[in-house]
TIMARLO-494227 format. One record per residue (C-alpha): x, y, z; residue number from 0; residue in three letters. Coordinates in Angstrom, 1 decimal, decimal comma, padded with zeros to 4 digits. Example, Ala and Ser with C-alpha at 12.3 -4.5 7.8 and 13.67 -1.06 7.14 Angstrom:
// TIMARLO-494227
{xx=012,3	yy=-004,5	zz=007,8	nr=0	rest=ALA}
{xx=013,7	yy=-001,1	zz=007,1	nr=1	rest=SER}
// end
This chain:
// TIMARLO-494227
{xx=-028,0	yy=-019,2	zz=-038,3	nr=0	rest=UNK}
{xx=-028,5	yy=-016,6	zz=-036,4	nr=1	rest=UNK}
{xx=-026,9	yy=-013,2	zz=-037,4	nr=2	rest=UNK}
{xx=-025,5	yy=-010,1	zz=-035,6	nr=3	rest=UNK}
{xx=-026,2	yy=-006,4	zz=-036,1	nr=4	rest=UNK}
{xx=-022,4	yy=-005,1	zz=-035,7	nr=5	rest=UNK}
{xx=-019,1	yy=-006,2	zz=-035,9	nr=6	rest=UNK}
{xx=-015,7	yy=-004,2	zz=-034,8	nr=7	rest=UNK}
{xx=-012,3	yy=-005,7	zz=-034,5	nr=8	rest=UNK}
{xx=-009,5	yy=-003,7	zz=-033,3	nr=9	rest=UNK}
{xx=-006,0	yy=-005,4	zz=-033,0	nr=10	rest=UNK}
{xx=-004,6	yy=-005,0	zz=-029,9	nr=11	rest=UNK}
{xx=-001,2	yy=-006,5	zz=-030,6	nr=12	rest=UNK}
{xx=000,4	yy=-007,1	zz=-034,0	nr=13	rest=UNK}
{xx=004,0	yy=-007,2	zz=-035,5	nr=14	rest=UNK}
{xx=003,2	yy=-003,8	zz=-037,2	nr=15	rest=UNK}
{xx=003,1	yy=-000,9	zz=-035,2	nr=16	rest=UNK}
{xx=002,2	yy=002,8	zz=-036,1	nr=17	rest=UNK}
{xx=001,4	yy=005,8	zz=-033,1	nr=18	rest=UNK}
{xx=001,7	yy=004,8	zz=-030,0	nr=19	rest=UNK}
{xx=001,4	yy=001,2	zz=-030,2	nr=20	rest=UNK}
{xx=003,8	yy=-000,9	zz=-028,5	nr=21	rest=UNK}
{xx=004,6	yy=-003,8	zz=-031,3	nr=22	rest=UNK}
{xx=005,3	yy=-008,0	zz=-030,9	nr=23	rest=UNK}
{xx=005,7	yy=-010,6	zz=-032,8	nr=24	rest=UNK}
{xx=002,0	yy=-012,0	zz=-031,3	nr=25	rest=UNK}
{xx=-001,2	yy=-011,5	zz=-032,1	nr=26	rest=UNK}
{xx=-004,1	yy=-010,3	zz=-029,9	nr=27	rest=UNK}
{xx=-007,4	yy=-008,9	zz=-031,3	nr=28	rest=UNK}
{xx=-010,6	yy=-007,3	zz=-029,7	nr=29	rest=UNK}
{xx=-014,2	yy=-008,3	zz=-030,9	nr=30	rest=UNK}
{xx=-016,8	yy=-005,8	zz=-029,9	nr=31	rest=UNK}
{xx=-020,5	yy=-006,8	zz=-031,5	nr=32	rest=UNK}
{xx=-024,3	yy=-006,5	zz=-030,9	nr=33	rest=UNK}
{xx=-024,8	yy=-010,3	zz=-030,9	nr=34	rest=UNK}
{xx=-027,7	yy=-012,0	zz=-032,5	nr=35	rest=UNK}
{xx=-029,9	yy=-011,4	zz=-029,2	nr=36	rest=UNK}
{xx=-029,1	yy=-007,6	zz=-029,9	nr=37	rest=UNK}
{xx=-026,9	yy=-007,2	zz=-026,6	nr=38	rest=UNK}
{xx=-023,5	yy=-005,6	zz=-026,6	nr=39	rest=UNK}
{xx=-020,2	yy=-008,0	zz=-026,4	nr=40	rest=UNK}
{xx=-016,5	yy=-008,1	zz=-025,9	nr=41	rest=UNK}
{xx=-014,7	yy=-011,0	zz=-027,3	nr=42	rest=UNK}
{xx=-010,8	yy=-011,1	zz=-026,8	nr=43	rest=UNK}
{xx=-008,8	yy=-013,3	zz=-029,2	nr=44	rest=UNK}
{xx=-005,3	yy=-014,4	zz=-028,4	nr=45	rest=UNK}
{xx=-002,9	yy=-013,0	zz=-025,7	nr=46	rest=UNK}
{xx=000,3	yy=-012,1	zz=-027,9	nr=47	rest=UNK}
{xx=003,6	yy=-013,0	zz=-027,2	nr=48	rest=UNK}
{xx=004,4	yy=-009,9	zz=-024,8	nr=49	rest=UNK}
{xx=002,6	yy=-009,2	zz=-021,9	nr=50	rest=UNK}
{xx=003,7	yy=-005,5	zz=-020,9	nr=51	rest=UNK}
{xx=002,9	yy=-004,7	zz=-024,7	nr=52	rest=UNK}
{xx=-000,5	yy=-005,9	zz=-024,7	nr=53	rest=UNK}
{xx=-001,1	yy=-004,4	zz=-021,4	nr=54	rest=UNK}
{xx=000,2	yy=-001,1	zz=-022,4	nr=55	rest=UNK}
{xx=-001,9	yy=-001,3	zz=-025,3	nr=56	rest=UNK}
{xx=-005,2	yy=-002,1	zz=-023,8	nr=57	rest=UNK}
{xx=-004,6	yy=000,2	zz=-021,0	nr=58	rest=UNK}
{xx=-003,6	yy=003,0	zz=-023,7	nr=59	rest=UNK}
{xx=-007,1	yy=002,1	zz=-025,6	nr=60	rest=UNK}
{xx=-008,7	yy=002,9	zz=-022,2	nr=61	rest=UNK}
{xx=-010,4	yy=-001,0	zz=-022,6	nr=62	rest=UNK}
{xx=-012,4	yy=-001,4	zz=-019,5	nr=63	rest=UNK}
{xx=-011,8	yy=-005,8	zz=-019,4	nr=64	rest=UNK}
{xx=-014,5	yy=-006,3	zz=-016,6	nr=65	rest=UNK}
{xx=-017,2	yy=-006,2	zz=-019,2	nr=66	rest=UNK}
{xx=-015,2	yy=-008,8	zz=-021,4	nr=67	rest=UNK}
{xx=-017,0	yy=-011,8	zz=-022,1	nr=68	rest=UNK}
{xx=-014,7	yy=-014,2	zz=-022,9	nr=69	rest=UNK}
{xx=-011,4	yy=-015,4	zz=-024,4	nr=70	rest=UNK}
{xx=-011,0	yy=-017,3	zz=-026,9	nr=71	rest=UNK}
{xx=-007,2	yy=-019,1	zz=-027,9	nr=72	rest=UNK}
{xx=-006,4	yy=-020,0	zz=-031,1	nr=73	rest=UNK}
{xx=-003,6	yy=-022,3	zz=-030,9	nr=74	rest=UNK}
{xx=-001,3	yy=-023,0	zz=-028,4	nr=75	rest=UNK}
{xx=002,0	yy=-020,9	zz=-029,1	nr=76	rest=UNK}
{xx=003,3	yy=-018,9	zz=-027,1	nr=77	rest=UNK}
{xx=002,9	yy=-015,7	zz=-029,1	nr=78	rest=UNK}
{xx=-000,9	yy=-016,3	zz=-029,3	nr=79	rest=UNK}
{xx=-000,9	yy=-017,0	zz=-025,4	nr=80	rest=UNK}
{xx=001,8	yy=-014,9	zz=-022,9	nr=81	rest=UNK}
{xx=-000,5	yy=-012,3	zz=-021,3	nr=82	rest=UNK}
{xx=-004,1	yy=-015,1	zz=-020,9	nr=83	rest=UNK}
{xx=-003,8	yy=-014,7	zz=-017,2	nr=84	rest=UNK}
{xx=-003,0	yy=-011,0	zz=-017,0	nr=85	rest=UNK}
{xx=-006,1	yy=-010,7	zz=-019,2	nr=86	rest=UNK}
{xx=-008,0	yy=-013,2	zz=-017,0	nr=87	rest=UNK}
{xx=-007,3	yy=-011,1	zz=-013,7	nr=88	rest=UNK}
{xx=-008,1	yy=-008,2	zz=-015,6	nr=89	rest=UNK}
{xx=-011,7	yy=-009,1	zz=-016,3	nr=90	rest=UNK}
{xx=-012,1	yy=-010,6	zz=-012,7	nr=91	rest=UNK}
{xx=-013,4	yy=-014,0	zz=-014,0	nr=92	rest=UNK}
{xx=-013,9	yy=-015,1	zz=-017,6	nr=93	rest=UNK}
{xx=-014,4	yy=-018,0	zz=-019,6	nr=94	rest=UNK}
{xx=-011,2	yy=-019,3	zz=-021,9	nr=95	rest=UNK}
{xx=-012,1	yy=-021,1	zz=-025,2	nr=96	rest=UNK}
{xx=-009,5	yy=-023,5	zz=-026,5	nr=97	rest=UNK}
{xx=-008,9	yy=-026,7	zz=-028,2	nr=98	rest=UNK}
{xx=-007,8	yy=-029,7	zz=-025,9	nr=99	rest=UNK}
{xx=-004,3	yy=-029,8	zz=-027,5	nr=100	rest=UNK}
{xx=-003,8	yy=-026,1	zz=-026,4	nr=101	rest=UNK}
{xx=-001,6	yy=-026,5	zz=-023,6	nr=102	rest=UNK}
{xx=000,5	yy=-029,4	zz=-024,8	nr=103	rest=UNK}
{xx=004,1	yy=-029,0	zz=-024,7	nr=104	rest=UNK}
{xx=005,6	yy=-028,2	zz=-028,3	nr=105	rest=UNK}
{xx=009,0	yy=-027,3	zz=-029,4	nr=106	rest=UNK}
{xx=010,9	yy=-026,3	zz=-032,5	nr=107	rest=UNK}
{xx=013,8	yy=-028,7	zz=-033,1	nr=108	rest=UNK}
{xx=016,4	yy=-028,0	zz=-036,0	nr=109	rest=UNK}
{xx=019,7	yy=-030,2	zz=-035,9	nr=110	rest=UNK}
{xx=018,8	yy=-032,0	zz=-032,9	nr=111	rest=UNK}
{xx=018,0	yy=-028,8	zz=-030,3	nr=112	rest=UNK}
{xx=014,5	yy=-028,5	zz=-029,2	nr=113	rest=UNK}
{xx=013,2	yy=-024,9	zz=-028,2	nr=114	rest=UNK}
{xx=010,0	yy=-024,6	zz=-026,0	nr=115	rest=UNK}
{xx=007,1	yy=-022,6	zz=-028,4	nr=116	rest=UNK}
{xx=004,3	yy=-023,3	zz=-026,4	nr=117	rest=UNK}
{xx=002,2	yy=-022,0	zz=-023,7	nr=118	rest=UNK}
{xx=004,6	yy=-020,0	zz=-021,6	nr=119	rest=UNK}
{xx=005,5	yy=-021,0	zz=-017,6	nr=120	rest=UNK}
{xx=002,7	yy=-019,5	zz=-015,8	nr=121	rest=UNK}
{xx=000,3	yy=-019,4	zz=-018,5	nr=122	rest=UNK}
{xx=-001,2	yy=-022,8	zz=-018,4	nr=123	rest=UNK}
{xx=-004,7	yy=-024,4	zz=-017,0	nr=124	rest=UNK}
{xx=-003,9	yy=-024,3	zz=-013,2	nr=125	rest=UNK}
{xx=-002,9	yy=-020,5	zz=-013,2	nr=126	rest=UNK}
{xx=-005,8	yy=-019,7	zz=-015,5	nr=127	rest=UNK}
{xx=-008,3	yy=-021,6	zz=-013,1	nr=128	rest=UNK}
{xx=-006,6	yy=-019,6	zz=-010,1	nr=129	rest=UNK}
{xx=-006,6	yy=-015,9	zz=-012,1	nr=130	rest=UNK}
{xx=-010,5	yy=-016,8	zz=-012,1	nr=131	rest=UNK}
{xx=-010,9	yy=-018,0	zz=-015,5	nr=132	rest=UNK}
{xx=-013,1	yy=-021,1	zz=-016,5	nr=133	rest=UNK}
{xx=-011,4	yy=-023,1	zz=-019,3	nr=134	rest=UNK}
{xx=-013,7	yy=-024,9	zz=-021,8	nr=135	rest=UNK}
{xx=-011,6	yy=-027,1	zz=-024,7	nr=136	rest=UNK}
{xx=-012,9	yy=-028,7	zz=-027,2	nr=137	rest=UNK}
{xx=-012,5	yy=-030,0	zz=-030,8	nr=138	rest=UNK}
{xx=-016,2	yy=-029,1	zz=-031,7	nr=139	rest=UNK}
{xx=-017,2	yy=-025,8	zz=-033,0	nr=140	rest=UNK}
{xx=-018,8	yy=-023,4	zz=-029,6	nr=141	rest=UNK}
{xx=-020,8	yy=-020,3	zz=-029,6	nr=142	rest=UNK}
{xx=-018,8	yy=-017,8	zz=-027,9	nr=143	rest=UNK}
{xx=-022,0	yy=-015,6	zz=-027,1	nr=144	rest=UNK}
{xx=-024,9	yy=-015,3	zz=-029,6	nr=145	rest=UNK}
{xx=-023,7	yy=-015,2	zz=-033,3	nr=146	rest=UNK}
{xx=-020,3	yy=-015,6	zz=-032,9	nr=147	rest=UNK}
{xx=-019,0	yy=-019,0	zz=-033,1	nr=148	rest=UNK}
{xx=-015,8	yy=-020,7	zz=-033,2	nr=149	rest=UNK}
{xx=-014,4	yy=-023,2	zz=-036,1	nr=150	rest=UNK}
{xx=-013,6	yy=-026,0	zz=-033,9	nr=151	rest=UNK}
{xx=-011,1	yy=-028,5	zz=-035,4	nr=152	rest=UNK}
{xx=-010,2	yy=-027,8	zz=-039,0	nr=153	rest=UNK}
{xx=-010,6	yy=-030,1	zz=-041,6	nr=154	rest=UNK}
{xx=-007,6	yy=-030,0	zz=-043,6	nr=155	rest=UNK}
{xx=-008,7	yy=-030,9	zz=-047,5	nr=156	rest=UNK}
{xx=-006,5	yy=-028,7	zz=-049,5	nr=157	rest=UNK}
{xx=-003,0	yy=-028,6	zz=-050,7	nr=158	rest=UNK}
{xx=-002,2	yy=-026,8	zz=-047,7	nr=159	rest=UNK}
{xx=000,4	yy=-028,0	zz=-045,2	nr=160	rest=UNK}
{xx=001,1	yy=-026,8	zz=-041,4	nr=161	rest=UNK}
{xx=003,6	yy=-024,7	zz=-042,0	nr=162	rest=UNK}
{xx=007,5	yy=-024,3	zz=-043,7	nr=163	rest=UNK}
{xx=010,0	yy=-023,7	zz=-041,3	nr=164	rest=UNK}
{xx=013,6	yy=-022,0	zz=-042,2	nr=165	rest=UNK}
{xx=016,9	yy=-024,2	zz=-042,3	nr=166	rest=UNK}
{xx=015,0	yy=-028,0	zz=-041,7	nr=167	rest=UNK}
{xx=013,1	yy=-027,0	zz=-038,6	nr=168	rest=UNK}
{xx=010,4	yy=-029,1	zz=-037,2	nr=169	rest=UNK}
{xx=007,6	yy=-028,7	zz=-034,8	nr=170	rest=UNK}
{xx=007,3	yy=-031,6	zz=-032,4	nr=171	rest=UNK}
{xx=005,2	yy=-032,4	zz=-029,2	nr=172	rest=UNK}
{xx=005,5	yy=-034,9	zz=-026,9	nr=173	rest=UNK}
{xx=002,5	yy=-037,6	zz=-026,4	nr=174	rest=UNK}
{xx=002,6	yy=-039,6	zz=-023,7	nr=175	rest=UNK}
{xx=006,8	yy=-039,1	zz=-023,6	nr=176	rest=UNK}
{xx=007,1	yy=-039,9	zz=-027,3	nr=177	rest=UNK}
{xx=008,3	yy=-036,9	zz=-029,6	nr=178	rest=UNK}
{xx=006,1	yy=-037,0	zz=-032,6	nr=179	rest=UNK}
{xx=005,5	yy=-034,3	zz=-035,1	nr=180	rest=UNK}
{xx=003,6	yy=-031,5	zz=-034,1	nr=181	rest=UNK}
{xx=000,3	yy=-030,8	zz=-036,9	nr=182	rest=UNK}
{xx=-001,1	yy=-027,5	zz=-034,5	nr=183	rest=UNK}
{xx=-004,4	yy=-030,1	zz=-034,6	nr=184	rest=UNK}
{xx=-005,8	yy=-027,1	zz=-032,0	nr=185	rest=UNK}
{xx=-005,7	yy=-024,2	zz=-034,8	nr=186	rest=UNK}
{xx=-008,8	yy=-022,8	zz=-034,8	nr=187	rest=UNK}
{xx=-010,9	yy=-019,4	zz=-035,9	nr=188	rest=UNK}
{xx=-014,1	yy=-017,1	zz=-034,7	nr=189	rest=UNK}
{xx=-016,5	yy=-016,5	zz=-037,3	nr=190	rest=UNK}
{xx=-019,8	yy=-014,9	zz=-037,3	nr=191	rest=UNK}
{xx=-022,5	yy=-013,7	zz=-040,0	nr=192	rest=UNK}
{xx=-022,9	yy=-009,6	zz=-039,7	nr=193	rest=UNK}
{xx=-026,5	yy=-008,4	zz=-041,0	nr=194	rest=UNK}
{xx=-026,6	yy=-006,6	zz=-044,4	nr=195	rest=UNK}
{xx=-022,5	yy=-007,5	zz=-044,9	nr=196	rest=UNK}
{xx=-021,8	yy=-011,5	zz=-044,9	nr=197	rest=UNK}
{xx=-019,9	yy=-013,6	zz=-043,0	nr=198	rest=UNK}
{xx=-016,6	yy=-012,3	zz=-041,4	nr=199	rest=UNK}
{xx=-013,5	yy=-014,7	zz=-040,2	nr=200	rest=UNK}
{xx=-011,1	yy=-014,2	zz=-038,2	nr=201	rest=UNK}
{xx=-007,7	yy=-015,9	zz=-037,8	nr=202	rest=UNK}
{xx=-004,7	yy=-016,4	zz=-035,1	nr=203	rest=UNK}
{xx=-002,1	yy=-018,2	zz=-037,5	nr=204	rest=UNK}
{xx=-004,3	yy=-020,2	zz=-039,9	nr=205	rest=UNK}
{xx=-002,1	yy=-023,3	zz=-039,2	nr=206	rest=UNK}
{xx=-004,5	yy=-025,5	zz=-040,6	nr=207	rest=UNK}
{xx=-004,4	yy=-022,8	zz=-044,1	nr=208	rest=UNK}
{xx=-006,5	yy=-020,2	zz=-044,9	nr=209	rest=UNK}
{xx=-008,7	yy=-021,7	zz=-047,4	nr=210	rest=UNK}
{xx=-009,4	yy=-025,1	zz=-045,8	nr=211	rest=UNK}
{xx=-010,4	yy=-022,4	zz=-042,3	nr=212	rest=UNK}
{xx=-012,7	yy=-020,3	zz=-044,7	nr=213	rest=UNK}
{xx=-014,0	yy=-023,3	zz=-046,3	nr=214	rest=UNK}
{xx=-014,9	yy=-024,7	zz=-042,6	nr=215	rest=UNK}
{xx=-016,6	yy=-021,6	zz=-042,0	nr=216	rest=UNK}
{xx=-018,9	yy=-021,8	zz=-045,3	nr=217	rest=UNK}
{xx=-019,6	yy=-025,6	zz=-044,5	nr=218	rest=UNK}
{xx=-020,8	yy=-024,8	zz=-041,1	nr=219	rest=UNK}
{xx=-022,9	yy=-021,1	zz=-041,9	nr=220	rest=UNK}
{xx=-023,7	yy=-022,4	zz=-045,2	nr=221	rest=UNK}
{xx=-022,8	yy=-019,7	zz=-046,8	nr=222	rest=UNK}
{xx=-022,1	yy=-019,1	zz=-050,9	nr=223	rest=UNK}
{xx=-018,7	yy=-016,4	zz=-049,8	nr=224	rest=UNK}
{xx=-017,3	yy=-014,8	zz=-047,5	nr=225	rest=UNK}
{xx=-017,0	yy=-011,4	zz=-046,9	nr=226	rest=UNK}
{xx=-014,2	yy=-010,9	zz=-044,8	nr=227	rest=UNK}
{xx=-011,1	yy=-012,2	zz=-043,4	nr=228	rest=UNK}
{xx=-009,0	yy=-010,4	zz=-040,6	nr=229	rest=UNK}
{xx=-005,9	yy=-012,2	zz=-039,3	nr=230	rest=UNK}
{xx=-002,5	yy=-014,5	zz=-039,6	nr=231	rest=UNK}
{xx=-002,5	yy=-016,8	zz=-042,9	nr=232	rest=UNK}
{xx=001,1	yy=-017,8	zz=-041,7	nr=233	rest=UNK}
{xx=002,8	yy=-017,2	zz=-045,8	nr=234	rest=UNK}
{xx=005,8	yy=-016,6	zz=-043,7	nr=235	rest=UNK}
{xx=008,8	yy=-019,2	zz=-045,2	nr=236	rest=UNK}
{xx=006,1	yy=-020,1	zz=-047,8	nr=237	rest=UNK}
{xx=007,5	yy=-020,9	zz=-051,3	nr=238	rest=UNK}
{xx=006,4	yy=-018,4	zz=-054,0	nr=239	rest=UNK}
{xx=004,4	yy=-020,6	zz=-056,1	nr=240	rest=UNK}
{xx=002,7	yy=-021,5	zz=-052,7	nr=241	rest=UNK}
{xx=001,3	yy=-017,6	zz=-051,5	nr=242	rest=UNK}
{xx=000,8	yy=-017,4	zz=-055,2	nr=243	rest=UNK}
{xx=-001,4	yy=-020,4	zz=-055,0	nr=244	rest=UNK}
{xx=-003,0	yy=-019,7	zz=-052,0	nr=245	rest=UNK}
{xx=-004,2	yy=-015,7	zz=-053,2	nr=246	rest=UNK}
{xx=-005,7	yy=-017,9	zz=-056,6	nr=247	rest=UNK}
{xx=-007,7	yy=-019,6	zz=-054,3	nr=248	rest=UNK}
{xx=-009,0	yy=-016,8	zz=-052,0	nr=249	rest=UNK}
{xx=-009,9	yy=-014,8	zz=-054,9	nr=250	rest=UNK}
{xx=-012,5	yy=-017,6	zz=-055,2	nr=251	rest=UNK}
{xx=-014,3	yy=-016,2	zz=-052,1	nr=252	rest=UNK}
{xx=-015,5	yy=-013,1	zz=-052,9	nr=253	rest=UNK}
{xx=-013,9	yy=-010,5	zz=-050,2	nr=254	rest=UNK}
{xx=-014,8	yy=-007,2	zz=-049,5	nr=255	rest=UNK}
{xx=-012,3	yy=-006,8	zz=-047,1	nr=256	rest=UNK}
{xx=-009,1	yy=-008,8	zz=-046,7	nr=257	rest=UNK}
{xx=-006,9	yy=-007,9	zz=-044,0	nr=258	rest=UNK}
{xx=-003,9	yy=-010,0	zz=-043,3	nr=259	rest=UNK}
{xx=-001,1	yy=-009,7	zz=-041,0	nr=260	rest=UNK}
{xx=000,8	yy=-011,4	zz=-038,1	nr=261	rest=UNK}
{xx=002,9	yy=-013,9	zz=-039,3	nr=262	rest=UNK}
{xx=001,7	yy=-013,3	zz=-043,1	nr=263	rest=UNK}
{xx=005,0	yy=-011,8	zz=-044,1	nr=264	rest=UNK}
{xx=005,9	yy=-008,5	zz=-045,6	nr=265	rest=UNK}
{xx=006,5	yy=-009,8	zz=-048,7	nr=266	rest=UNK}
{xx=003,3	yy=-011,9	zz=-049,1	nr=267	rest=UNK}
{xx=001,5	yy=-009,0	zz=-047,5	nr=268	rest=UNK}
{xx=002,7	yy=-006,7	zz=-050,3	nr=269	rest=UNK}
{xx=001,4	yy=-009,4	zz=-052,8	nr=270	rest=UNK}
{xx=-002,3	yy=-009,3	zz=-051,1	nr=271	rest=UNK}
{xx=-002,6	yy=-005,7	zz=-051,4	nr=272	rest=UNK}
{xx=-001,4	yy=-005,6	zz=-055,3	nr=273	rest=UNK}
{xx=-004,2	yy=-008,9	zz=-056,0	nr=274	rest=UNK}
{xx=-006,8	yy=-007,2	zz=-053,2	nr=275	rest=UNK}
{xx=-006,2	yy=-003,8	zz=-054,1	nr=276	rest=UNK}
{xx=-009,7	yy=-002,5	zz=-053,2	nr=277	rest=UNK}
{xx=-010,0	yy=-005,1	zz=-050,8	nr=278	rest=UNK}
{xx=-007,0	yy=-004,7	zz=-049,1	nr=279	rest=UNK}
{xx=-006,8	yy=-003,5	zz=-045,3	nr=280	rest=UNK}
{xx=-003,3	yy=-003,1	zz=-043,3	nr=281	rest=UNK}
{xx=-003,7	yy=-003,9	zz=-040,2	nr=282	rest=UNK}
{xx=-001,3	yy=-002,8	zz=-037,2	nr=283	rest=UNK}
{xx=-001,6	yy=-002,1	zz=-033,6	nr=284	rest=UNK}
{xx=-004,6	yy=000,1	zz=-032,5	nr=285	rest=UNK}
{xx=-006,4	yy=-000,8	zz=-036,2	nr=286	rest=UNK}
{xx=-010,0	yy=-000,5	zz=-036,3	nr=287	rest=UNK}
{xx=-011,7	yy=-002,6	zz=-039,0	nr=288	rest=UNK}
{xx=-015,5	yy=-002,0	zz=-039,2	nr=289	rest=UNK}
{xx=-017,8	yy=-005,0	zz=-040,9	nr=290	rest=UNK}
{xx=-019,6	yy=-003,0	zz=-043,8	nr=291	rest=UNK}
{xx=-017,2	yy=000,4	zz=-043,3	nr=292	rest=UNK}
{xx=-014,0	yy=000,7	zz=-045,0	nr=293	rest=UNK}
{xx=-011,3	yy=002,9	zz=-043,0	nr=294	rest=UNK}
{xx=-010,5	yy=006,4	zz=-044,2	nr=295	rest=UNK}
{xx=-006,7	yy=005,1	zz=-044,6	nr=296	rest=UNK}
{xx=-006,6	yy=001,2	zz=-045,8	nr=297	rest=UNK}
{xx=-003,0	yy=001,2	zz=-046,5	nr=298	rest=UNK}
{xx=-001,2	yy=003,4	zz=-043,8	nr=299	rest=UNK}
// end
């Protein structure tokens, strides 16, 4: 498998917010690597949930999105996926990585109501294609450029389910006009091997869990551990014997940096950095994480 030299990833929108970041309840992060062909790269992953935020923010960065090589969605909610066409136009033609359920409609029902969580109006395949973007779905693992790859559909071996919603909420979609549960069957992550660190992966929600993602990502690099995780492991709602179970099991991977946030939860969060506490990373809008560095300030 072919390795790259570098690996930044600076989170572009987040629930947590510090300076002059403008915060959401999205996610949006920035790859930057020298791939394994030793040529420089931009990798965006995930649009957020908040357009003018994101936009603020990558014009506040001074990101120049014209040498961006590509977008890559994780999942098909809408606060992974609001600003993909501002982002497209941006760049002036890109291509958009995806899974083939990525732009199904999906809803959360509770007590009979259904509320639409998934690709926003104006976001879909049609106004991609017309922003200049190229979309390329598939369940099969791609390389996004040289070295950095994505999961592809998740096998789901574990104990881990798709997520616990509050109050006997559901997620649902609609197949061929028959509501049936939802399973986020399009979750998917970016992974790539750095030189002289390990393999680093990187999450939207983790719908399909955390471990059976990095356990994916050690079937398809070969690798013994992984070295670093950045992203959503969705413990929000969990049960506390579950994100109690679930930090057992990552200990089994060896970190040297773990680095959760999105819709992990403040309280779960809290619990990562007391079982990680060397490990541990906050991450917040306008967070830099470096593969191999560790940040002067890991906890503010």
């Amino acid at each position: 498998m072919n390795k790259v030299s570098k690996l930044k990833v600076t989170t572009l929108g987040d629930n947590l917010v510090y300076d002059e970041g403008h915060g959401q309840s999205g996610l949006s992060l920035l790859l930057e690597l020298i791939d394994a062909r030793g040529e420089p790269r931009k990798v965006i992953f995930d649009t957020g949930d908040n357009k003018e935020a994101l936009m603020h923010n990558i014009k506040f960065l001074k990101l120049n999105l014209r040498d961006l090589d590509a977008l890559v969605l994780s999942h098909g909610h809408r606060d992974h996926t609001t600003a993909t066409v501002e982002v497209v136009k941006a760049t002036g033609g890109i291509r958009v990585y995806g899974h083939p359920h990525t732009f199904i409609q999906r809803f959360f029902k509770r007590k009979g109501k259904r509320r639409g969580i998934g690709v926003p109006k104006g976001q879909g395949i049609a106004e991609i294609e017309k922003a200049g973007g190229q979309v390329v779905l598939s369940t099969k693992p791609a390389e996004i450029v040289p070295g950095l790859w994505t999961t592809g559909q998740i096998e789901r071996k574990t104990f881990e389910t798709v997520i616990d919603l509050p109050g006997g909420g559901k997620l649902v979609t609609e197949i061929d006009g028959k509501e049936t549960e939802d399973q986020v069957l399009d979750d998917l992550a970016m992974w790539t091997d750095v030189k002289e660190v390990g393999p680093f992966v990187v999450t939207g929600c983790a719908h399909s869990g955390p471990i059976n993602t990095l356990m994916q990502v050690k079937r398809l690099g070969s690798f013994e551990h992984i070295s670093g995780l950045i992203g959503g492991t969705h413990m929000l709602w969990r049960s506390d014997d579950y994100v109690q179970r679930t930090i057992r099991e990552l200990h089994k991977f060896g970190f040297a940096i773990i680095s959760p946030c999105h819709c992990t939860g403040w309280k779960a969060t809290t619990w990562f950095w007391q079982d990680f506490p060397n490990e541990f990373i906050l991450n917040y809008c306008y967070r830099t994480i470096e593969a191999g560095k560790r940040p002067e300030q890991q906890v503010w």
